[in-house]
DSSP file (Angstrom, degrees, kcal/mol; ACC not computed):
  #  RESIDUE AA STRUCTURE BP1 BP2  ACC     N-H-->O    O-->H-N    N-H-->O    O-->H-N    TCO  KAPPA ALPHA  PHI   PSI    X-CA   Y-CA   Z-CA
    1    1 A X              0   0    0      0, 0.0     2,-0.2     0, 0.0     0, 0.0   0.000 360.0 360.0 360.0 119.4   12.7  -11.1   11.2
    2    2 A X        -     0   0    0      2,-0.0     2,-0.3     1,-0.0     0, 0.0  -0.296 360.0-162.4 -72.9 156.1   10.4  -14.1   11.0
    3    3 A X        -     0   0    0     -2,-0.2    -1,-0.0     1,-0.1     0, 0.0  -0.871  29.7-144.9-134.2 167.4    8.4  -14.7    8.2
    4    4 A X        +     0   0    0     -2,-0.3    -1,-0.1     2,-0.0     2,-0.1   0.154  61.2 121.1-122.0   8.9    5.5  -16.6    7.2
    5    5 A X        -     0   0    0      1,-0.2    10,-0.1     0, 0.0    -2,-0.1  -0.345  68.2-104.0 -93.3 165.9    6.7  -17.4    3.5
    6    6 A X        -     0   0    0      8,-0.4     8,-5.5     7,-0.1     2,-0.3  -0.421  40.1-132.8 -77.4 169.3    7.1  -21.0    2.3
    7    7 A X  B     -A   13   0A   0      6,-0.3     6,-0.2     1,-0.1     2,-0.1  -0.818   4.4-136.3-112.0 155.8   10.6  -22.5    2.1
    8    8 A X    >   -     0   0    0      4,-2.2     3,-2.4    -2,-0.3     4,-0.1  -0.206  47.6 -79.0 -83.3-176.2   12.7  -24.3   -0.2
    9    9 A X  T 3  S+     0   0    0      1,-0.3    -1,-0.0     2,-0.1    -2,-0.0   0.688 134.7  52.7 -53.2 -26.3   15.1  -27.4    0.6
   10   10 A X  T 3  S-     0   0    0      2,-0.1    -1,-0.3     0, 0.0     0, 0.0   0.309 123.8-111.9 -88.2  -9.1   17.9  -25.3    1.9
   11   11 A X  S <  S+     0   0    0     -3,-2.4     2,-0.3     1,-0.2    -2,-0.1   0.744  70.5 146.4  66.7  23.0   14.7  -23.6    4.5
   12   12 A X        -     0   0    0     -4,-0.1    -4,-2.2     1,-0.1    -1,-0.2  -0.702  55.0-106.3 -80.6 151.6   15.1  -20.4    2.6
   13   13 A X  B     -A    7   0A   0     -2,-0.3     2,-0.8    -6,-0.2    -6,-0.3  -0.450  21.8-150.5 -83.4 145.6   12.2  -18.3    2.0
   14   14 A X        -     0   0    0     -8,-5.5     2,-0.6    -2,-0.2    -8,-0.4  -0.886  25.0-126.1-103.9 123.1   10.7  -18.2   -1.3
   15   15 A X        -     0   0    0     -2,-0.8    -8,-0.0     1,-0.1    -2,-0.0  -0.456   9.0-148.3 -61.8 118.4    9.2  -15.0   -1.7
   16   16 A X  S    S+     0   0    0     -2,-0.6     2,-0.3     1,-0.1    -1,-0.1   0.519  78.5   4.4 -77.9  -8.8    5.7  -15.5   -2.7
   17   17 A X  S    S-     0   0    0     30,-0.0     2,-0.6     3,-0.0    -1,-0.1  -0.938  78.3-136.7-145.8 171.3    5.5  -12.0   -5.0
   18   18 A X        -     0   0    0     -2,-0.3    94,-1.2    -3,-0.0     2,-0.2  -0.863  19.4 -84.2-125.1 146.9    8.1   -9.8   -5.7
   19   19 A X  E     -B  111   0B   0     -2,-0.6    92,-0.2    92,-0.2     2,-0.2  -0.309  39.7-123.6 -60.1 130.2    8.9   -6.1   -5.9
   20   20 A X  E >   -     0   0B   0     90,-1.7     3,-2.7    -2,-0.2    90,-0.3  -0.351  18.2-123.6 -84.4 120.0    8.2   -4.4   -8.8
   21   21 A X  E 3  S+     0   0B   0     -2,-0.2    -1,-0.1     1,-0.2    90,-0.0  -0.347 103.7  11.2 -69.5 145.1   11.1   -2.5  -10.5
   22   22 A X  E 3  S+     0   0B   0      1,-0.1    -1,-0.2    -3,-0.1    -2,-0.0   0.648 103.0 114.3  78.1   3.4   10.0    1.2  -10.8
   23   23 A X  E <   +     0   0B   0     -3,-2.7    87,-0.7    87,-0.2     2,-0.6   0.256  35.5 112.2-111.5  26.7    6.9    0.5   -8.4
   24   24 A X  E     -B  109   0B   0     85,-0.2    85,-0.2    -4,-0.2     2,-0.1  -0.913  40.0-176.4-117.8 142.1    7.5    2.5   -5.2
   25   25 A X  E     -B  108   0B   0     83,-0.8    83,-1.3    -2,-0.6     2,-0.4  -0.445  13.3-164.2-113.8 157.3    5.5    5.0   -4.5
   26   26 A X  E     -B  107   0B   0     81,-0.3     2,-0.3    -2,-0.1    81,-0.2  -0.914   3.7-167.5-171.2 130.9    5.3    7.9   -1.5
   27   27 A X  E     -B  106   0B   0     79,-1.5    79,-1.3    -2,-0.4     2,-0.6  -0.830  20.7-133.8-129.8 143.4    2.4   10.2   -0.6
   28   28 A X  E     -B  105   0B   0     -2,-0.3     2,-0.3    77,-0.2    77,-0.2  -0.945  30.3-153.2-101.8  94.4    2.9   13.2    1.7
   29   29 A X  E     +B  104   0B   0     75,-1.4    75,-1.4    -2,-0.6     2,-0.3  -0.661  22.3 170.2 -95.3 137.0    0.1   13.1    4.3
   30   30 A X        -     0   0    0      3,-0.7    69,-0.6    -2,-0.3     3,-0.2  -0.792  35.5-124.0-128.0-176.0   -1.3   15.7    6.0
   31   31 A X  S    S+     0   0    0     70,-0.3    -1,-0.2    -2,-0.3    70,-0.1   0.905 103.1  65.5 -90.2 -52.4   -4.6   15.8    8.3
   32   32 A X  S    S+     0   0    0     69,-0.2     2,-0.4     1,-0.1    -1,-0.2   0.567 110.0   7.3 -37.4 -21.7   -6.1   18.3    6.6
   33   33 A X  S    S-     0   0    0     -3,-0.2    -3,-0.7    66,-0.1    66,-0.3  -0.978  72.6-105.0-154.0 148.9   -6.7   16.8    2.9
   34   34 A X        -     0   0    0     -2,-0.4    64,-0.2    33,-0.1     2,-0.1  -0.401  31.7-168.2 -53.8 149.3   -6.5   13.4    1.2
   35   35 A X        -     0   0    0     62,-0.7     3,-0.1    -5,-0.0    31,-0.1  -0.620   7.9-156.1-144.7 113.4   -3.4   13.0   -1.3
   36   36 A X        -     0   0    0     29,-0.2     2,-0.4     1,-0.2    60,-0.2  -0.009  37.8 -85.5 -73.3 172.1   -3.3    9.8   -3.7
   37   37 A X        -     0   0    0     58,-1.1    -1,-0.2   -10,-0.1     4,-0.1  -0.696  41.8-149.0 -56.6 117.5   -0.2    8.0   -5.5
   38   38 A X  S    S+     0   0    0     -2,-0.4     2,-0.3    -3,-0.1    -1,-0.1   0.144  84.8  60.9 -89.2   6.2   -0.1   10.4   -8.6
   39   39 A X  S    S-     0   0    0     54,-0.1     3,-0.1     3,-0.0     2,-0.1  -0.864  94.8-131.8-139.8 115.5    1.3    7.3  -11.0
   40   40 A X        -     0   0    0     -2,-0.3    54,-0.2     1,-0.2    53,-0.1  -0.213  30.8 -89.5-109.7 143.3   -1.4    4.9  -10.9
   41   41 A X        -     0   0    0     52,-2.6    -1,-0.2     1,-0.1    52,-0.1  -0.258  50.6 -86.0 -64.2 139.4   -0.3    0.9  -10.1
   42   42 A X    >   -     0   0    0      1,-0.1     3,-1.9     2,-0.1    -1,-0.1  -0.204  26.7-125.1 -45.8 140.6    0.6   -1.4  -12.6
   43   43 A X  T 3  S+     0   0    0      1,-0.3    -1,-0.1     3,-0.0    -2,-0.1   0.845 121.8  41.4 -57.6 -21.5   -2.4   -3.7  -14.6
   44   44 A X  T 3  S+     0   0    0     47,-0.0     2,-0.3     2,-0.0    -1,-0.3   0.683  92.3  98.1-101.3   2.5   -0.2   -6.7  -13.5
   45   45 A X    <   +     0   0    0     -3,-1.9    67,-0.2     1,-0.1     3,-0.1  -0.417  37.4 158.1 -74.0 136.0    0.6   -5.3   -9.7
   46   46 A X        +     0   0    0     65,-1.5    39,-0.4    -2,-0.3    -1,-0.1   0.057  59.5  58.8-138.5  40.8   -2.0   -7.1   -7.5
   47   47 A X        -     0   0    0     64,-0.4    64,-0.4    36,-0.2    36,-0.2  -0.409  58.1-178.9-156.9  71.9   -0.1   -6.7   -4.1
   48   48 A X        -     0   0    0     34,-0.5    34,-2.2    62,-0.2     2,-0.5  -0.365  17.6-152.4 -64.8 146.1    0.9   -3.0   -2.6
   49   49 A X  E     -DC  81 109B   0     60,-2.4    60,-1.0    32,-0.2     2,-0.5  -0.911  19.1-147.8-123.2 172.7    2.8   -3.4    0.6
   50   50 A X  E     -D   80   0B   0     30,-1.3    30,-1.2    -2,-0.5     2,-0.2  -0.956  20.0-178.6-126.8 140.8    2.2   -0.2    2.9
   51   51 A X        -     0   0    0     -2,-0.5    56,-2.0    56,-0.2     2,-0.4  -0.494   3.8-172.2-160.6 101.9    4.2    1.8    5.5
   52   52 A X  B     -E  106   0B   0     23,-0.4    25,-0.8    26,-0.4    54,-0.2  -0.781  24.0-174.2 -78.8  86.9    3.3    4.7    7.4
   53   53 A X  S    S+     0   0    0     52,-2.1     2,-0.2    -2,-0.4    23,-0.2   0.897  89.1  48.4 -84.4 -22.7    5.4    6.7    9.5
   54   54 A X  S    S-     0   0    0     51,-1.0     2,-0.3    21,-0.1    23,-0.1  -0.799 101.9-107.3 -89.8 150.5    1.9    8.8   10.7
   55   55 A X        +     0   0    0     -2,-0.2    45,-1.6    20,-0.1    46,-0.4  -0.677  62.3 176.1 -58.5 129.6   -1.2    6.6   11.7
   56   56 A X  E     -F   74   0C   0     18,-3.8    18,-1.3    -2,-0.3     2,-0.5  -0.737  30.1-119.9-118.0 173.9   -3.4    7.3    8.3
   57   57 A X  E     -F   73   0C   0     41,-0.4    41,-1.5    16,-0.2     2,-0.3  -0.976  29.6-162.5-118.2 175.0   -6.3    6.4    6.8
   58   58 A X  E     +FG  72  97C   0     14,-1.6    14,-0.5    -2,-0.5     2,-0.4  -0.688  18.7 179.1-122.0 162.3   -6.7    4.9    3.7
   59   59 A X  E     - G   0  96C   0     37,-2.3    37,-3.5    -2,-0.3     2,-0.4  -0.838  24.9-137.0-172.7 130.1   -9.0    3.9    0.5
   60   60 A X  E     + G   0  95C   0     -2,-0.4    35,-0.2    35,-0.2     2,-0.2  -0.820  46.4 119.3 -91.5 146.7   -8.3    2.3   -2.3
   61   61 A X  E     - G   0  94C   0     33,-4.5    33,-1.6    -2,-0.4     2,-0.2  -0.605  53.6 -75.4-159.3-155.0   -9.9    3.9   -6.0
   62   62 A X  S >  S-     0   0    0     31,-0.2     3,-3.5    -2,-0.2    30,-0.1  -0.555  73.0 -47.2-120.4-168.3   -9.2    5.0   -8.8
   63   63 A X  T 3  S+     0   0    0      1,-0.3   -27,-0.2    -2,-0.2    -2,-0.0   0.695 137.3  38.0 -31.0 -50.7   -7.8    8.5  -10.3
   64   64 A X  T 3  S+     0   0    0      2,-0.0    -1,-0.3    30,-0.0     2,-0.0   0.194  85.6 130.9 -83.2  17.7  -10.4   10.4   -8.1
   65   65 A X    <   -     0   0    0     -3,-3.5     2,-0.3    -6,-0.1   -29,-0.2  -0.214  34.0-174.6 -74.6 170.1  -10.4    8.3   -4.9
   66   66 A X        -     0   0    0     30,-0.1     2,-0.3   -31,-0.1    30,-0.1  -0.847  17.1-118.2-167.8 144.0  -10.0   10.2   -1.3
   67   67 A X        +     0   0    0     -2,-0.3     2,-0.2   -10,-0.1    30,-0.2  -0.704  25.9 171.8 -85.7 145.1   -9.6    9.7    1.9
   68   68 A X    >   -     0   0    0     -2,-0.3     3,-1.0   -10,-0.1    30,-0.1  -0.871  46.2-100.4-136.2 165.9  -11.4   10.3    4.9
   69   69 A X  T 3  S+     0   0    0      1,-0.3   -11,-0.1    -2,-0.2    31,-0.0   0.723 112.4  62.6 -95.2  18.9  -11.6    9.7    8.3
   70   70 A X  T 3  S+     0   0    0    -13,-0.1    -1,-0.3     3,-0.0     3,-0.1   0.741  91.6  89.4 -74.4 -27.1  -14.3    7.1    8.1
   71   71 A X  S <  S-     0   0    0     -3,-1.0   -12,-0.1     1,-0.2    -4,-0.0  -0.141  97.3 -50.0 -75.7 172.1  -12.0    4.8    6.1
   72   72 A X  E     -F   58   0C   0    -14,-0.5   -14,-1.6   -15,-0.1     2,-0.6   0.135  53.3-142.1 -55.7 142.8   -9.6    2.2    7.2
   73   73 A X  E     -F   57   0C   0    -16,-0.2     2,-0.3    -3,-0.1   -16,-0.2  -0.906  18.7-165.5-122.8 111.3   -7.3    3.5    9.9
   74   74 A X  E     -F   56   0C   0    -18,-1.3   -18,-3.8    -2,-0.6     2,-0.1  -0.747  17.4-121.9-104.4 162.6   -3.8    2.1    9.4
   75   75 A X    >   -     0   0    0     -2,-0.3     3,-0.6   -20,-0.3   -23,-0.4  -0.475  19.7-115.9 -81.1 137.1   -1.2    2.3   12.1
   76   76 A X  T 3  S+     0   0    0    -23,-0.2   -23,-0.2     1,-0.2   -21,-0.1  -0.463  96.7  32.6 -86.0 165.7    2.4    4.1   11.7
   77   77 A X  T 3  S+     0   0    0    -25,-0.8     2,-0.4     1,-0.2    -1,-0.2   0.656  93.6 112.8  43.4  44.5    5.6    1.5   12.1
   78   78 A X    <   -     0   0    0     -3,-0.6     2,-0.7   -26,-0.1   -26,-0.4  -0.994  57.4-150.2-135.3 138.9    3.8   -1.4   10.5
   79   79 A X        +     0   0    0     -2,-0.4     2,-0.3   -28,-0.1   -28,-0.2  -0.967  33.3 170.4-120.4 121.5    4.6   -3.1    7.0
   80   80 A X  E     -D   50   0B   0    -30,-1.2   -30,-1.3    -2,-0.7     2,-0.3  -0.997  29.5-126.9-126.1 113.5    1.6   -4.4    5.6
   81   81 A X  E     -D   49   0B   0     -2,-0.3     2,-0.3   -32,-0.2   -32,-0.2  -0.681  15.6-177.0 -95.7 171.0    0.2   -5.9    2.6
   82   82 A X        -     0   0    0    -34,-2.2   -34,-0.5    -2,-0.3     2,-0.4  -0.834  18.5-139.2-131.4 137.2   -2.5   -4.9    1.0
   83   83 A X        +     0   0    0     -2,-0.3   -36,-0.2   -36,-0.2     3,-0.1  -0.988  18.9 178.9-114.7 141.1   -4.1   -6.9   -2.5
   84   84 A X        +     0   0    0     -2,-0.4     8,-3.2     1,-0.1     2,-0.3   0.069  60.6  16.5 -97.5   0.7   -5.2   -4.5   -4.7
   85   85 A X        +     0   0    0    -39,-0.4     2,-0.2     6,-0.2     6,-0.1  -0.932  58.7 161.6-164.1 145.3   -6.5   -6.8   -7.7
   86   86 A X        -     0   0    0      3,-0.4     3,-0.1    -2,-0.3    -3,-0.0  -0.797  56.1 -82.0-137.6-148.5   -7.6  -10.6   -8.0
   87   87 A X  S    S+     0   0    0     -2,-0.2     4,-0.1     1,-0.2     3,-0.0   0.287 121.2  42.3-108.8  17.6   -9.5  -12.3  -10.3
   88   88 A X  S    S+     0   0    0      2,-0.1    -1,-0.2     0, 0.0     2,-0.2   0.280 108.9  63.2-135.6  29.7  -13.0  -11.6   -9.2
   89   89 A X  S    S-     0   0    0     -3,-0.1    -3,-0.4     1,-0.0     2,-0.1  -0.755  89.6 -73.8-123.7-168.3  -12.6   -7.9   -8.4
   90   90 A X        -     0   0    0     -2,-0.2     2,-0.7    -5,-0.1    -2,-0.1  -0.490  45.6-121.2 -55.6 131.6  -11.9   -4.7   -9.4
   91   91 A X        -     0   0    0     -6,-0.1     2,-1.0    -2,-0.1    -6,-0.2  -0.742  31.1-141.3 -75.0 102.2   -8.1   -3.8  -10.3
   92   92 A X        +     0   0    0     -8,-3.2   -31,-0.2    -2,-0.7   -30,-0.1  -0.462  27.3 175.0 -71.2  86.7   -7.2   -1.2   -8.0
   93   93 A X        +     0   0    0     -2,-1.0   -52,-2.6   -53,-0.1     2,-0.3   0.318  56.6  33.6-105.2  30.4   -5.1    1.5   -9.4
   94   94 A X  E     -G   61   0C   0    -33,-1.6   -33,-4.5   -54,-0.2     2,-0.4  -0.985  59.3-147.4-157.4 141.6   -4.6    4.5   -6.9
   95   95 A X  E     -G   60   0C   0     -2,-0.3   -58,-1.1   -35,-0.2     2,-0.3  -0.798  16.6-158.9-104.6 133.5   -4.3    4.7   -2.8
   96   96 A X  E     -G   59   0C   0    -37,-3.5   -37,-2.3    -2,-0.4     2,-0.2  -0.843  11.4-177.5-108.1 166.3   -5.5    7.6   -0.9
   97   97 A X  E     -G   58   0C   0     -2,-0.3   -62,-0.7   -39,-0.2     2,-0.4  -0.730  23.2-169.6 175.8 134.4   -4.7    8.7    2.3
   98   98 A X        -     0   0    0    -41,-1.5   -41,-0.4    -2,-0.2   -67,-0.1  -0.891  30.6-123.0-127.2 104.3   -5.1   10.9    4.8
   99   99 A X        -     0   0    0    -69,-0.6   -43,-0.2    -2,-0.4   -66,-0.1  -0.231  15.5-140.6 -73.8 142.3   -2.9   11.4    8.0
  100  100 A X  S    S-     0   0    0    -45,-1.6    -1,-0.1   -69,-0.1   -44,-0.1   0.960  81.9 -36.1 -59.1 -68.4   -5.2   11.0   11.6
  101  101 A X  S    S+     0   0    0    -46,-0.4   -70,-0.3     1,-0.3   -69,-0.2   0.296 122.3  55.8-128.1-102.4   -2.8   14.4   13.3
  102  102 A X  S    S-     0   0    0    -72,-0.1    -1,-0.3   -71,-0.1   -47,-0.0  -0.069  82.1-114.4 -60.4 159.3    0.4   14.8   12.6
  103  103 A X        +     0   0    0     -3,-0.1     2,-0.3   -49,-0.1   -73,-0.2  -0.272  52.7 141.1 -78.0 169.2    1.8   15.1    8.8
  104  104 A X  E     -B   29   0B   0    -75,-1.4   -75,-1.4   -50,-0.1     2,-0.3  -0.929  48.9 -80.6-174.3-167.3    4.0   12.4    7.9
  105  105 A X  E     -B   28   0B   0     -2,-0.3   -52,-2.1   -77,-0.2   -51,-1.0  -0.969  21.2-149.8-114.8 143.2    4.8   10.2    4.9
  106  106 A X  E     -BE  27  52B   0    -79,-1.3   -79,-1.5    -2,-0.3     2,-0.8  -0.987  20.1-154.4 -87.1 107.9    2.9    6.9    3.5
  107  107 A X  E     -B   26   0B   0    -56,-2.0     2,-0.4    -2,-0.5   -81,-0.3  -0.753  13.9-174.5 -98.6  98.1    5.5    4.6    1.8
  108  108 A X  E     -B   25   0B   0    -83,-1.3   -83,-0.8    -2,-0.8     2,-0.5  -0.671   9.7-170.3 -96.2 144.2    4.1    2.3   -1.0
  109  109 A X  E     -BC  24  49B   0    -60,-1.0   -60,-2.4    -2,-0.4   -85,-0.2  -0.981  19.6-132.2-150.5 138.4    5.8   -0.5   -2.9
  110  110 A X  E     -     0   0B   0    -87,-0.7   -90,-1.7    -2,-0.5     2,-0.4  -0.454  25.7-172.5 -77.7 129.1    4.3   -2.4   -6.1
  111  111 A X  E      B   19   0B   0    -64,-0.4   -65,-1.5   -92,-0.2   -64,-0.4  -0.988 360.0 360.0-130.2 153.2    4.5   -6.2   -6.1
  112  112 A X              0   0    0    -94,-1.2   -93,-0.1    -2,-0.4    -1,-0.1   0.275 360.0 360.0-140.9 360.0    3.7   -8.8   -8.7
């Protein structure tokens, strides 16, 4: 798979954040109601990557966030990141999401 990350002298990629031990996450989506990440993201995670086996939508919040179907609509078989934090916004520390039809899963993983 190509990738976009810089390389070192040997032309390996250096991964520009890494995965977080203990930071993936899975939400059960159905179309009928929002459901969030129930463990909230780390203060130092500022990178979620995303993967959807339903098309969903999404919103990032906190404890009480929800989804709806005016929010972002991401697409199923695509790995995406997503920043959840810098340094002149809000640290976000829970994803909602809500699947467009059919139920599926949303697959999240923490990076720092």
């Amino acid at each position: 798979m190509p990738t976009l990350m810089p390389r070192d002298d040997d032309n390996t990629p250096i991964p520009a954040v890494t995965l977080k031990p203990g930071g993936a996450h899975e939400i059960a989506v159905t179309a009928g109601a929002s459901a969030r990440n129930a463990t909230p993201f780390g203060a130092g995670t500022r990178v979620v990557s995303l993967y959807a086996t339903q098309p969903v939508y999404i919103r990032l919040g906190d404890a009480a966030v929800t989804a709806d179907t005016m929010d972002h609509f991401f697409p199923a078989g695509v790995y995406y990141d997503v920043a959840i934090s810098n340094v002149k916004t809000t640290h976000y520390a829970h994803i909602a999401a809500r699947a467009v039809a059919d139920a599926g899963m949303l697959y999240i993983s923490e990076k720092e």
